[in-house]
N, CA and C atoms as a LAMMPS dump frame, in Angstrom:
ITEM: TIMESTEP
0
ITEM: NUMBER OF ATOMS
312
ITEM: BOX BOUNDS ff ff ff
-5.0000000000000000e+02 5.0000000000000000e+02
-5.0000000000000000e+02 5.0000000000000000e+02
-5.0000000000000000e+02 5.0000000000000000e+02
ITEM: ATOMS id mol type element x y z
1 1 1 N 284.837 -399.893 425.812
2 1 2 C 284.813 -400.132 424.377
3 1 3 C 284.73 -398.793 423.644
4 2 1 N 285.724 -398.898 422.718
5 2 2 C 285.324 -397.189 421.969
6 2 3 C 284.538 -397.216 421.002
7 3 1 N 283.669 -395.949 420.466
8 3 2 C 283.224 -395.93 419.872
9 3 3 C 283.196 -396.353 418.642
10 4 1 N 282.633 -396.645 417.187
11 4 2 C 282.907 -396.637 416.483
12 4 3 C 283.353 -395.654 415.335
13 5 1 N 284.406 -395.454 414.703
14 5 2 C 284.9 -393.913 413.961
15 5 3 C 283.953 -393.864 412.754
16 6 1 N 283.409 -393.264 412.933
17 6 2 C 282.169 -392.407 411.825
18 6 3 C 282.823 -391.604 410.801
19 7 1 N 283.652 -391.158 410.756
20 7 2 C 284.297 -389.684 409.873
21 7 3 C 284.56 -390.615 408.685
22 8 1 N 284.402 -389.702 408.187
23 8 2 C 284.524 -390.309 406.117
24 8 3 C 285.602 -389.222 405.889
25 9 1 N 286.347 -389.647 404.822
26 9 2 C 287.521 -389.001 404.477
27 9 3 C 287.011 -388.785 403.013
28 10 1 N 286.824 -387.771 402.098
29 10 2 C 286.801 -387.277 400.679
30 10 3 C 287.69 -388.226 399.501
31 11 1 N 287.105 -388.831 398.917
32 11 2 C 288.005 -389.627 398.008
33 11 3 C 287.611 -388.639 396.77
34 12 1 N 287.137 -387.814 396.119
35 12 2 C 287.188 -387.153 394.876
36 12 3 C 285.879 -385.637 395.374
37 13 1 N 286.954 -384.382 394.959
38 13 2 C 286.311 -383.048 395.509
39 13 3 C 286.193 -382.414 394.273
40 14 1 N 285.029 -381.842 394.19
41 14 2 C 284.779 -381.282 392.286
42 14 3 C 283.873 -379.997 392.399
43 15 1 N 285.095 -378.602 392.674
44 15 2 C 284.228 -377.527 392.78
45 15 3 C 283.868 -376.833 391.289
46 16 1 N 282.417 -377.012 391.429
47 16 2 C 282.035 -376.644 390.083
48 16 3 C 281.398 -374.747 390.407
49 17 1 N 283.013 -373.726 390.037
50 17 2 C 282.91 -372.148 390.213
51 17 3 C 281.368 -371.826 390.138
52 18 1 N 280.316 -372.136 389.645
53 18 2 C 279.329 -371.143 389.288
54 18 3 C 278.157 -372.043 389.592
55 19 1 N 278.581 -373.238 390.279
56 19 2 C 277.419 -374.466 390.39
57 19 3 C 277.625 -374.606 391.793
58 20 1 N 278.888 -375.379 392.306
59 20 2 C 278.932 -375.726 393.809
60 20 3 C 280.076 -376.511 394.08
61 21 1 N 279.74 -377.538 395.357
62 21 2 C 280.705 -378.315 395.507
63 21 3 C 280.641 -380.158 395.707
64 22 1 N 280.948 -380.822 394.888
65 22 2 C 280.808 -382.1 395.136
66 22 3 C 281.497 -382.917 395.777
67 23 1 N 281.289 -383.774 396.493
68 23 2 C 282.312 -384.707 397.384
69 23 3 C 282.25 -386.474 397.173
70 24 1 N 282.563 -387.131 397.548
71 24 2 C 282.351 -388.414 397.024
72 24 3 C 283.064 -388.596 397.503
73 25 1 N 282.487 -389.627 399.147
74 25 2 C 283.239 -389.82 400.485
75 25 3 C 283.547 -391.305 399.98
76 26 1 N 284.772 -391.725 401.316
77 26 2 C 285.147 -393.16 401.184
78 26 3 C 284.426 -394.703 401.105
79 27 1 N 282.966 -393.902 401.397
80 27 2 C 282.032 -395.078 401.446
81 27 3 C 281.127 -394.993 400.109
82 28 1 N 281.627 -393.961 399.171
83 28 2 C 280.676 -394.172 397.836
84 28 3 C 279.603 -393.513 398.063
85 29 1 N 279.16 -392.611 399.186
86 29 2 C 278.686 -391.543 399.467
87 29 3 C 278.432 -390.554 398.882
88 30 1 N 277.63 -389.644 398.12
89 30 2 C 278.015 -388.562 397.065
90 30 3 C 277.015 -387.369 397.558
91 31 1 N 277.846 -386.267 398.416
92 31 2 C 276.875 -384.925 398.591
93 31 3 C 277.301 -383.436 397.397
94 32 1 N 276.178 -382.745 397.497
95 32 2 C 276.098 -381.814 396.95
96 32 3 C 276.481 -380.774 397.578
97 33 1 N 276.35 -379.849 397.55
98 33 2 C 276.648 -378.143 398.446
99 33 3 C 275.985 -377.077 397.517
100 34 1 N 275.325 -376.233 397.046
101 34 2 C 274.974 -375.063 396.603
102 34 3 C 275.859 -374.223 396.718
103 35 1 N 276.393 -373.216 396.366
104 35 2 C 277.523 -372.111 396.292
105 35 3 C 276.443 -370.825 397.639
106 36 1 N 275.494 -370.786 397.543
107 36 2 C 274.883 -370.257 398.026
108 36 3 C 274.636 -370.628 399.523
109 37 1 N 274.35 -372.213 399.594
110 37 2 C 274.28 -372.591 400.741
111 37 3 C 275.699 -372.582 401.787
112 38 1 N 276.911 -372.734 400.726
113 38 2 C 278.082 -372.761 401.646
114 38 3 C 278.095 -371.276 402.064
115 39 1 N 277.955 -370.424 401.032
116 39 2 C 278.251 -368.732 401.453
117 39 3 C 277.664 -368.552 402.893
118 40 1 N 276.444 -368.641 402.687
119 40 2 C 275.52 -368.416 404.161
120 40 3 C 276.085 -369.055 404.89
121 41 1 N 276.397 -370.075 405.276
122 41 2 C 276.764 -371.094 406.306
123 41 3 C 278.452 -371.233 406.182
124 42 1 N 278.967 -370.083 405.707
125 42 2 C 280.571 -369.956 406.282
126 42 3 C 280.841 -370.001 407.506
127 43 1 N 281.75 -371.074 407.961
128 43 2 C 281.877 -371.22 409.285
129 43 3 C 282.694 -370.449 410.033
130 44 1 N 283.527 -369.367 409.205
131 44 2 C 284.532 -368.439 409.943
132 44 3 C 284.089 -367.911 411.283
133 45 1 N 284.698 -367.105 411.64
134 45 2 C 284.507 -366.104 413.368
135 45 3 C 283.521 -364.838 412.996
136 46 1 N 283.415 -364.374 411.412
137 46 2 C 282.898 -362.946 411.093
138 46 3 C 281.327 -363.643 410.255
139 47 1 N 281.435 -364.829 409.806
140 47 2 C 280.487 -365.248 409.698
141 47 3 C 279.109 -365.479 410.401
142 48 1 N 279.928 -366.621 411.54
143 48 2 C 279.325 -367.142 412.543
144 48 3 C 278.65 -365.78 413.501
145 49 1 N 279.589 -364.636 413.897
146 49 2 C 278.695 -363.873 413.995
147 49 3 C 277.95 -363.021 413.997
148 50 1 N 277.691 -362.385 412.465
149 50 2 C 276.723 -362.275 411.855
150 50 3 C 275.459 -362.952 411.797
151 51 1 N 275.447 -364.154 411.647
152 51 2 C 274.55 -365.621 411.788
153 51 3 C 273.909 -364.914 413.518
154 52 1 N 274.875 -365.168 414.176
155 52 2 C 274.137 -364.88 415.74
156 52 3 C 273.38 -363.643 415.789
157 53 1 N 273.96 -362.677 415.139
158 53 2 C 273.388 -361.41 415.328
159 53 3 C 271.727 -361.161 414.767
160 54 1 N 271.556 -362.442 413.397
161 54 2 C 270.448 -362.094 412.755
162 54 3 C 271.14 -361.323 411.53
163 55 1 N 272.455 -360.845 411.292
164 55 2 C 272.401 -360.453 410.184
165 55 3 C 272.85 -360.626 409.161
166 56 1 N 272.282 -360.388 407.802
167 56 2 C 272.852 -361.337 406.723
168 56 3 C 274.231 -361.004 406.129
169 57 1 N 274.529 -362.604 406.058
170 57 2 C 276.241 -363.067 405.525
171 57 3 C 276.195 -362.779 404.03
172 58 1 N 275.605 -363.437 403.653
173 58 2 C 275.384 -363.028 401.492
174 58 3 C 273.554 -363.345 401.513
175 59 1 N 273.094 -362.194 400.425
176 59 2 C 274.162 -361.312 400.016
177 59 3 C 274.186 -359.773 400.756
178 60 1 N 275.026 -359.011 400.541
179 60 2 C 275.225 -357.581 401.197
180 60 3 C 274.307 -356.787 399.866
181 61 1 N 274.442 -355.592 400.118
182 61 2 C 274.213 -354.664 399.063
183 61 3 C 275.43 -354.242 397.993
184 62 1 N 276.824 -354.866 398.763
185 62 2 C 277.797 -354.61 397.685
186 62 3 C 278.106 -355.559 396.897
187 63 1 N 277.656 -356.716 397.314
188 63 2 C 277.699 -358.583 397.147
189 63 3 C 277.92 -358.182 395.322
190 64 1 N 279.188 -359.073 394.589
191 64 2 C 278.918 -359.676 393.38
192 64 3 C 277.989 -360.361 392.652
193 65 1 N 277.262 -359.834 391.716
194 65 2 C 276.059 -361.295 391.093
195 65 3 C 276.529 -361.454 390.065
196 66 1 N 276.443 -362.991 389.805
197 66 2 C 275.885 -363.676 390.565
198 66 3 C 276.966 -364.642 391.425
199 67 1 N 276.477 -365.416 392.219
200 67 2 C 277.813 -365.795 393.35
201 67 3 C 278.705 -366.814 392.505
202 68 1 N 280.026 -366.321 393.34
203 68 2 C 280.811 -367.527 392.04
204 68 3 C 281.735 -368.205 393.166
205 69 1 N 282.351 -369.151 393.089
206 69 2 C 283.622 -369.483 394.121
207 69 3 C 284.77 -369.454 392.852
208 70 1 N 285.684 -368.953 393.242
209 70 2 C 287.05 -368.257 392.616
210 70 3 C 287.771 -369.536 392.909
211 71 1 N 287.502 -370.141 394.32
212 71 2 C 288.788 -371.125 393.946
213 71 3 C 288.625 -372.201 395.342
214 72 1 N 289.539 -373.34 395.361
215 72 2 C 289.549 -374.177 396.599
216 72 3 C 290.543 -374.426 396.966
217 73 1 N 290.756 -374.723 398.56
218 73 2 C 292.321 -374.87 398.913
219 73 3 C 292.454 -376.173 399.708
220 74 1 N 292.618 -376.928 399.88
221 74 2 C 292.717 -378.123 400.856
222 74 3 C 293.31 -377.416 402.161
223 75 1 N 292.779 -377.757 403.445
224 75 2 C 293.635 -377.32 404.654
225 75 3 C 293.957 -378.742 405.516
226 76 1 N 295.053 -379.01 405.291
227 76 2 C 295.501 -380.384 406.024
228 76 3 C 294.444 -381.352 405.199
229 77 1 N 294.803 -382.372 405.875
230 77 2 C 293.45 -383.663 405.914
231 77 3 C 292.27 -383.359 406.435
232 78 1 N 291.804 -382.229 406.723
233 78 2 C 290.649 -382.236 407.436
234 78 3 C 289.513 -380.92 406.83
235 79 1 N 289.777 -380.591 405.63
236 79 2 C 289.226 -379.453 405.336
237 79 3 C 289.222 -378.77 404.028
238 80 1 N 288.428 -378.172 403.529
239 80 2 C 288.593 -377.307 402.321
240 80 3 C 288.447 -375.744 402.547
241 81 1 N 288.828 -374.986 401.718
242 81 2 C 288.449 -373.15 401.875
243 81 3 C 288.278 -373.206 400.871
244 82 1 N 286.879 -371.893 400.888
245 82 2 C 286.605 -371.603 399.567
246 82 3 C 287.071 -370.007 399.184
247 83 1 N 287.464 -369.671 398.041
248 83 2 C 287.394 -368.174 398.031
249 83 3 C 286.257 -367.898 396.853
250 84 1 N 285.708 -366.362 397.595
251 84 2 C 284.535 -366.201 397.05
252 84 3 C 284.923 -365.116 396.344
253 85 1 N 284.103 -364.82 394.968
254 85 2 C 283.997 -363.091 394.206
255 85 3 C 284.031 -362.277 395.181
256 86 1 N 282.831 -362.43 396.134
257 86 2 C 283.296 -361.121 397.169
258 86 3 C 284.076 -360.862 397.777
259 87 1 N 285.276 -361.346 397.614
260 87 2 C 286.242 -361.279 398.689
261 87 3 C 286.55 -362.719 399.732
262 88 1 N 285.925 -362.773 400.042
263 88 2 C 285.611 -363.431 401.347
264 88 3 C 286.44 -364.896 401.013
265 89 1 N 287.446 -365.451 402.145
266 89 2 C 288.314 -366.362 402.067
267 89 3 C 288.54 -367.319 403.453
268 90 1 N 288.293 -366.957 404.179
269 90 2 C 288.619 -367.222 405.633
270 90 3 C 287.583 -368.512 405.771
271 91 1 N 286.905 -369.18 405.743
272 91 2 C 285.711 -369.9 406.394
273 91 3 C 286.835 -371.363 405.847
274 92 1 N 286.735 -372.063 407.036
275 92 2 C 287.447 -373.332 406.468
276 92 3 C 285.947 -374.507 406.896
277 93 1 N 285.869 -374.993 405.761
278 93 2 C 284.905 -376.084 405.563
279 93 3 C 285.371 -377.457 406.629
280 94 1 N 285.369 -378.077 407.498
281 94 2 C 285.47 -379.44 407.677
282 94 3 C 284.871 -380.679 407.303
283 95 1 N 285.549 -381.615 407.178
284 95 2 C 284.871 -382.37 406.173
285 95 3 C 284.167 -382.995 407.498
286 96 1 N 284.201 -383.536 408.192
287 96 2 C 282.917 -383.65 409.445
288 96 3 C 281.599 -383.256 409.229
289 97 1 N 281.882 -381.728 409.445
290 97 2 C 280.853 -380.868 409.119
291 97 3 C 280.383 -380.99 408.003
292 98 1 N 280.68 -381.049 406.66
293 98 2 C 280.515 -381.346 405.355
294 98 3 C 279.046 -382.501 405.542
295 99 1 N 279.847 -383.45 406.42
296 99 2 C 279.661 -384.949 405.275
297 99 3 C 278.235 -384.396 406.667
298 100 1 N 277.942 -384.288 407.995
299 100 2 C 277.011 -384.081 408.719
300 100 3 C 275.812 -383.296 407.91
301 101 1 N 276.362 -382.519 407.081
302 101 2 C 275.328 -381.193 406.437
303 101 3 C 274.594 -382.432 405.425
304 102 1 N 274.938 -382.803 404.792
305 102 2 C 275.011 -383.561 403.733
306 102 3 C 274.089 -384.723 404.189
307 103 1 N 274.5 -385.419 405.918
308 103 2 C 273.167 -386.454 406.229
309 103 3 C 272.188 -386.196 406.81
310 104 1 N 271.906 -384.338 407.247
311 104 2 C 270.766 -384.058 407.848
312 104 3 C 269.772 -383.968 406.907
């Protein structure tokens, strides 16, 4: 018998630049994100390890204040990117991961 499919798919995504990110999954579900909390917890390869190393992702000493997200990109069905003031573009969000952050 297979499991039952758990994954929620995003029915309305509302990045608010200087606030965060909202989602409002297929089940009427509604999480938040902090701009701050996604920065830290970018899931990229230069992120992640930094994170391992102990050393900090945002902010740097060259870091923009205050943090802003510049913009959002959909990647396939399965994902968002954020781009940040500092540069930083690479970290692709999954909505898995999302909606998991969101029920811990």
């Amino acid at each position: 018998m297979a499991p039952p499919d758990t994954s929620h798919e995003p029915t309305t995504i509302d990045l608010e630049r200087e606030q965060g990110l909202t989602i409002v999954w297929d089940d009427e579900a509604v999480s938040h994100f902090g701009l701050e909390e996604l920065r830290v917890n970018c899931p990229c390869a230069e992120c992640r390890g930094l994170r391992d190393r102990g050393a900090p992702v945002w902010p740097k000493p060259t870091s923009p204040q205050p943090l802003r997200a510049e913009g959002a990109e959909l990647v396939g069905a399965w994902g968002v990117s954020l781009r940040w003031n500092d540069g930083h573009s690479t970290g692709i969000y999954a909505w898995d991961v999302l909606r998991a952050w969101s029920e811990a």
